[in-house]
N, C-alpha and C positions, 0 to 999 in steps of 0.2 A: 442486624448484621447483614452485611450484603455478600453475596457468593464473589468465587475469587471470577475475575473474568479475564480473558484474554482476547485480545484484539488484533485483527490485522490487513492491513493495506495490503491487498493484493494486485499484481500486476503483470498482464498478458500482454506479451512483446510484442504487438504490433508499432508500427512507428505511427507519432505524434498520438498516440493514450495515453501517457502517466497524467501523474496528476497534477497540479499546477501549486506553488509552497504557499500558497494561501489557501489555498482548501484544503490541504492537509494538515496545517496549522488550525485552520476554523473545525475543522472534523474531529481533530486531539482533543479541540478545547471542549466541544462538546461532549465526549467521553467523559474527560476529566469531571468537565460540572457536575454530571450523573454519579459516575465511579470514581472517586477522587482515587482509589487503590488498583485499577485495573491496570492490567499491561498490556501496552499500546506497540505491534510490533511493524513492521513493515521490511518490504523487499527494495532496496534501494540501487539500481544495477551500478556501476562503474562510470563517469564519464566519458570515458575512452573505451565506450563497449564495442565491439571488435568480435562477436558473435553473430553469424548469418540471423538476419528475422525474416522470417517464411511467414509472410501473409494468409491468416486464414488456417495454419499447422494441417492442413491433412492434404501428406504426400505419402501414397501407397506403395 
């Protein structure tokens, strides 16, 4: 019996770092082979994200 697992794409708002839909697609798939029952979650922002990205986040 495999334990329940939860999984997730994480991502820090610098500009040009997410991920690219084929590796997050080849990344799924490889969870899945292992854990065909895990949960696969991810942060996905807005196309029209319209939030200041501050380079680096540390402003005192």
């Amino acid at each position: 019996m495999q334990p329940h697992l939860i999984y997730l794409h994480n991502y820090y708002p610098h500009l040009e770092t997410g991920l690219s839909r084929a590796f997050f697609q080849e990344q799924n798939a490889c969870i899945r082979h292992s854990h065909s029952k895990a949960n696969i979650d991810a942060f996905i922002p807005e196309a029209s994200f319209y939030c200041p990205i501050y380079e680096g986040l540390l402003r005192y």
